[in-house]
Every structure is written in C-alpha cells, then in structure tokens.
C-alpha positions in Angstrom: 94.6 -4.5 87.2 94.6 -0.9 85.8 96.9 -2.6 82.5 94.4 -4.5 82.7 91.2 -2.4 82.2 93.2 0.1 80.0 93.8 -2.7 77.5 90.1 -4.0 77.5 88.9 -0.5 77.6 90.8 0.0 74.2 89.8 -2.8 73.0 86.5 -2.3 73.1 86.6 1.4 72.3 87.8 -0.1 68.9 85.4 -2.8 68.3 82.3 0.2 68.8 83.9 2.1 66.4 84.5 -0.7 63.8 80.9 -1.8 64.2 80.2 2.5 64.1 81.7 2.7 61.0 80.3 -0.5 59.4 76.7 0.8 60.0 77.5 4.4 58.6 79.1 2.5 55.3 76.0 0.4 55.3 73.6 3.5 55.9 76.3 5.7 53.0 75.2 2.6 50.2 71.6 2.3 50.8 71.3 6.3 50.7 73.6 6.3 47.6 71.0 3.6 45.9 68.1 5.6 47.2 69.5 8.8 45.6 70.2 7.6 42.7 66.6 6.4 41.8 65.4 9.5 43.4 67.7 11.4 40.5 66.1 9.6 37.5 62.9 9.9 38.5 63.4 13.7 39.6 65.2 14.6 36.5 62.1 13.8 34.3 58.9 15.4 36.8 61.2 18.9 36.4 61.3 18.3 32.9 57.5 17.7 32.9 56.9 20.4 35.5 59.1 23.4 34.2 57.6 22.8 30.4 53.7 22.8 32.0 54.9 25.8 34.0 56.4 27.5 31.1 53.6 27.2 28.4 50.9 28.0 31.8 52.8 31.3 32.3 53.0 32.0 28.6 49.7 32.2 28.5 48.8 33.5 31.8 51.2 36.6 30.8 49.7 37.3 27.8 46.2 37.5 28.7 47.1 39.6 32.2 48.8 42.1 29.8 46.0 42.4 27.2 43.1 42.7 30.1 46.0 45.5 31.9 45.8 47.2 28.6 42.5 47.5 27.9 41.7 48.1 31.4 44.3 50.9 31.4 43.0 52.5 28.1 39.7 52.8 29.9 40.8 54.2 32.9 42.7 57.0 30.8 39.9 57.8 29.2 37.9 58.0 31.6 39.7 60.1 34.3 40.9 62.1 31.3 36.9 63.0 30.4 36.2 63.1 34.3 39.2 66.2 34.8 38.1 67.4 31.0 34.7 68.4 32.6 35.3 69.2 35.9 38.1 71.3 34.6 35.3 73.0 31.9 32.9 73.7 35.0 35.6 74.6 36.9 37.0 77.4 34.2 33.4 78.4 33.8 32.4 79.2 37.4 35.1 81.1 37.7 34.9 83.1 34.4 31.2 83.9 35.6 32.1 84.9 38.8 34.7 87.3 37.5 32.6 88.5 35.3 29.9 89.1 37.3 32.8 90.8 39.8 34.4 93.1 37.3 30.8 93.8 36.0 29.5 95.6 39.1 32.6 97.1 40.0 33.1 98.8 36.7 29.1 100.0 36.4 29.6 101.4 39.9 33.3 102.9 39.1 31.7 104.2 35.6 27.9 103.9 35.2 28.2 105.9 31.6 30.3 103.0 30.2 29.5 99.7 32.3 27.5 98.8 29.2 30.8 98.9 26.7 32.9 97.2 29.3 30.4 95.2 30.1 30.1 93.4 26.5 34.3 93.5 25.9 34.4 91.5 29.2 31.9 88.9 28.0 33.8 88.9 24.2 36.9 87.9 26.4 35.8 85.3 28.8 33.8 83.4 25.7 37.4 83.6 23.6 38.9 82.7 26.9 36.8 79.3 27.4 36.8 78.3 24.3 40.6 78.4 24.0 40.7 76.2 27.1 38.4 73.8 26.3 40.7 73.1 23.2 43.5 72.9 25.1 41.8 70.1 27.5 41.0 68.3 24.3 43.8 68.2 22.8 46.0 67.2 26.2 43.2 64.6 26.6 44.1 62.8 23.2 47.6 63.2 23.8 47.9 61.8 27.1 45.8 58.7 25.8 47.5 58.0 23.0 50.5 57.8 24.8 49.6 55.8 27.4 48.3 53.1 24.6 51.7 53.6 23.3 53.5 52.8 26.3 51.9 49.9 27.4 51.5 48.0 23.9 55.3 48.2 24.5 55.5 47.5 27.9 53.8 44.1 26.8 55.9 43.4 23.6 59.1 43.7 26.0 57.8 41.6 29.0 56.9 38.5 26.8 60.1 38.6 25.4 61.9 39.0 28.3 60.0 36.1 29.7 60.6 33.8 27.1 64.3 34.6 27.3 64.3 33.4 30.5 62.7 30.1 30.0 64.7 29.2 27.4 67.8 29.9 29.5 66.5 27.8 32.2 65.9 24.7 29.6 69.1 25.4 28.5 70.6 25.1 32.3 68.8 21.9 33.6 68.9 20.0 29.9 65.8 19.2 27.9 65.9 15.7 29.6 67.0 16.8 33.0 71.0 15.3 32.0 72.3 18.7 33.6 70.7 18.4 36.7 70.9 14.6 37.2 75.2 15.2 36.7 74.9 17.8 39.4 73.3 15.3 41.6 75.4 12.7 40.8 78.4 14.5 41.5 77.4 15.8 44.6 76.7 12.2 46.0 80.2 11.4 45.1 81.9 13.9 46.6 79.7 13.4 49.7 80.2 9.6 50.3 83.8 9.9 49.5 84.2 12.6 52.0 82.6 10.5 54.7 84.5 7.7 54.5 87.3 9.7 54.9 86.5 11.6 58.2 85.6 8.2 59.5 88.8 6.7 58.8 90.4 9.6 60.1 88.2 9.6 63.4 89.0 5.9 63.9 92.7 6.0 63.8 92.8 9.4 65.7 90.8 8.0 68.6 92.8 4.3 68.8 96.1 6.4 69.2 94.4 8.7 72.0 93.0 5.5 73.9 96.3 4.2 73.4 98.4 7.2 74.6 96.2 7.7 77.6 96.0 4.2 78.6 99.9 4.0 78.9 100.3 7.8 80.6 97.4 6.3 83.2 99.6 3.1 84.2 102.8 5.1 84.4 101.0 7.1 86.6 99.8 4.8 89.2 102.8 2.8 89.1 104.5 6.6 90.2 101.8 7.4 93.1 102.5 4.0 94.3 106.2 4.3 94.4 105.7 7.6 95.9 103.7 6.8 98.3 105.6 3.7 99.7 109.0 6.4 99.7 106.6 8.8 101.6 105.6 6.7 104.3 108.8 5.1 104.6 110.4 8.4 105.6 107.9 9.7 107.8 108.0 6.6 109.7 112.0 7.1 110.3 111.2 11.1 110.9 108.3 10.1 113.7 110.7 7.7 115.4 113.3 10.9 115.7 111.3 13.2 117.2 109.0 10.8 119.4 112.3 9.4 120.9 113.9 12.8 121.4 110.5 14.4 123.1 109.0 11.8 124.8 111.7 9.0 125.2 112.3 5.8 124.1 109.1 4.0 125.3 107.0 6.2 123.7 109.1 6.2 120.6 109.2 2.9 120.6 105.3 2.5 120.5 105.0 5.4 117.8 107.3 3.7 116.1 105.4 0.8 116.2 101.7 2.5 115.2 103.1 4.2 112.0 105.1 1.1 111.0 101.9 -1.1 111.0 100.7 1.6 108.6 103.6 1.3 106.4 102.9 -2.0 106.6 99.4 -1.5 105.7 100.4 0.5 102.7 102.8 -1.9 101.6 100.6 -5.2 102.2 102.5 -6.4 105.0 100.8 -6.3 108.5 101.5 -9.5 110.5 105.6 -8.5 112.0 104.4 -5.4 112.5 101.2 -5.9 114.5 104.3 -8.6 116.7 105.8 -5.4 117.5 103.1 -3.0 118.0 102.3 -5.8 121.0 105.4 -5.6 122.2 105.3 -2.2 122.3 102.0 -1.8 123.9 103.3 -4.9 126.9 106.2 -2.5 127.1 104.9 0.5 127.7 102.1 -0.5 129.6 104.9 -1.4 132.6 105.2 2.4 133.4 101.6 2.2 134.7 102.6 1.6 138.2 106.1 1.8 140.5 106.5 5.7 141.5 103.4 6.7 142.1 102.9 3.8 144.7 105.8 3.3 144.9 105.5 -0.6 144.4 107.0 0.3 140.7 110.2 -2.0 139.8 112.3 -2.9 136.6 114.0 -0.3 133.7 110.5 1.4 133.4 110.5 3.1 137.1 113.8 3.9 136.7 113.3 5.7 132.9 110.6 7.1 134.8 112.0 8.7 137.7 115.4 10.0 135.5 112.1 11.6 133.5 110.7 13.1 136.2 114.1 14.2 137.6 114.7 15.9 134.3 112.0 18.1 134.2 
C-alpha cells in the first residue's frame, strides 16, 4: 500500500508540475508578444514626448530667466534707493542732533566763542553729508550694475547647460527610440531565458526529492514492521519466564496465552491462538474450587496446595 501511494504520489507530483510549467511557458510567450508591441509603440511616444518636453522647457527657461532678471534689476534698485534715503535721513538726524549737542555744550563751556564754533561745526557736518551722500550713490550704481552683470550671465550659462543636457539625453535613448527599444529587448531575453531555466531546474530537483523520500518512507515501514514483530516476539518469550517463575505454571500458561493472541494480532494470525487462550482460561479456571471446600480434585488442588505449602 504505502509503495503504492508513494508511487502515485510522485506521479502526480510530476504531472502538476509539467502542467505548471506548460502554463508559465504559455504565460512567458504571450508576455513576450505583449512586450514587444508595448516596445515599438513606447519607443516612438518618448521620442514624441522628450522632443515636446524639450522645446516646452526651452522656452519656459528662457522667459523665467528674462522676467527673473528684470524683476531682479527692479528690486536692486529699488531697495538700493529705499537704504539710499533712509540712510541720507538717517546721517542727517544724526548730524543735527550732534550738532545741536556740541552746539550747547560748547556756548555753555565758552559763551565768548560759541558763535566761531558754532559756524566750523555746521562747515563740517554740511562737508560731512555731502561726502556721504556721494558715497551712497556711487555704492548704489555699483551694486546694480553688478547685479545686472551677474545675472545676464547666470542666464547665458543655465540655457546652455540645459541644452547640453537635452542633447545628451537624445543622444542616450536614439532619435527614434532604437537605444531604448534594444535595452528592452534585451532585457526580455535575458528574463525569459532565465525562467525557463529555474523551472527546469525546479522540476528535476523536486522529481528526485519525491523520489528519494518515497523510497526512505517504504524502507522505513518495512523496518518498524520488522521491528515490531521481533519486539513482540521477545516479550512474549520474556512474559512466559517470569509469569512461570512468580506465579506458576497455570498462570504462566494463561499469560502466555493473552500476549501470544497479541502477537498474533500483530502478526495477522489470531485463530490458534485464541484455541489456546481457551484452553488456558478451562485450565485455569479448575483452581476455583478443591482446598477451600475441600471438594477440590485433579493436578490443580495439588499445584495448589504445594503453592500454599510454599509460602
């Protein structure tokens, strides 16, 4: 029985995985076919896509860096004249206020020449100002005209670096989309061939495991039952041995008996042994009477008595 099952086990354990691999080589075609439309079609929309892209961002580029420009050579020039006058209210506040400072302190310190003082200190701040407003001007102009500078070339080199990358990119993927379509191409390959493979592997891997445990299983069983058999064959001869030497021989006959029919049962063959089992039950159930009543006759009162005599 278990050969048996092991073989039909295997043998349908290889038919699943023949029919397995026959729908995966099925599926492996039809996805081939659909990827290969898939790459024809797809080579030509990136073609399309990546030139609308490019020309799109070409322009987009340009026109963010021209409003960033002009937007930035406004803002210079107007924070520029923002500080440029807060900075002139600023520097004359404060040239008034030490004026006004040194002014009373030096026509209280020296009433007789406040007057002299007074007219130097107002020479100095007015020379003072007007140096300072210069100098705001002429950082204002400066920092403008560099800023113009810097961005007009900040533009120049961004458009260029652009384009450079564009045209590397058409160079990568092929005007027509060729590059990419190989890459595809190639990749399916390699893919399909690569399944096959594993699945070929799988398959002969698991038809020599099925087959290697199916044999180790029957060798197995066929050991236990041997085993088995030996073991109760030799606890039925140990029984006998000691129920004989405790108990005597009517009890070791009937033990005897009860694991026989066992070994029996183990080893399919219970008719003889249930014969003896009888006998040994008819035999033993003599000792029932005789001493005790003393109406007892036959080998079974006299075992009996010698027993009793004994202990």
């Amino acid at each position: 029985m278990i050969a048996t099952l092991v073989t039909v086990a295997r043998t349908g354990f290889a038919t699943v995985l023949t029919a397995f691999m026959t729908v995966l080589g099925t599926v492996g075609l039809i996805a081939s076919a659909v990827l290969t439309a898939l790459m024809s079609t797809a080579g030509a929309v990136v073609t399309t896509v990546l030139a609308t892209l490019m020309s799109m961002a070409g322009a987009v580029v340009t026109t963010v860096l021209a409003t960033l420009m002009s937007m930035a050579g406004a803002v210079v020039t107007t924070v520029l004249a923002t500080l440029m006058s807060m900075a002139g209210a600023v520097v004359t506040t404060v040239l008034a206020t030490l004026m006004a400072v040194v002014t009373t302190v030096l026509t209280a310190l020296m009433p007789t020449t406040g007057a002299v003082v007074t007219t130097l200190v107002a020479i100095t701040m007015r020379t003072v100002r007007a140096v300072a407003s210069g100098m705001l001007a002429a950082f204002v102009t400066m920092t403008r005209a560099v800023a113009t500078a810097m961005l007009s070339a900040l533009g120049v080199v961004a458009t260029s670096v652009f384009t450079s990358l564009m045209a590397v990119t058409l160079t990568f993927i092929g005007a027509d989309g060729s590059v990419i379509s190989a890459m595809l191409t190639t990749l399916v390959t390699v893919a399909r061939t690569v399944d096959t493979t594993v699945l070929t592997t799988l398959v002969a891997v698991f038809g020599t495991v099925a087959l290697v445990a199916g044999t180790m299983l029957a060798t197995l069983v066929a050991m236990l039952i041997t085993t088995m058999g030996t073991v109760a064959l030799v606890a039925s001869a140990f029984v006998a041995v000691m129920l004989s030497t405790v108990f005597g021989t009517g009890v070791a006959v009937a033990g005897t008996a009860v694991v026989a029919a066992l070994v029996a049962v183990l080893r399919g063959g219970v008719g003889s042994v249930t014969a003896d089992g009888q006998r040994a039950a008819d035999g033993s159930g003599q000792n029932t009477s005789g001493h005790d009543g003393g109406e007892g006759s036959g080998e079974n009162d006299a075992d009996l008595h010698d027993e009793r005599e004994m202990e």
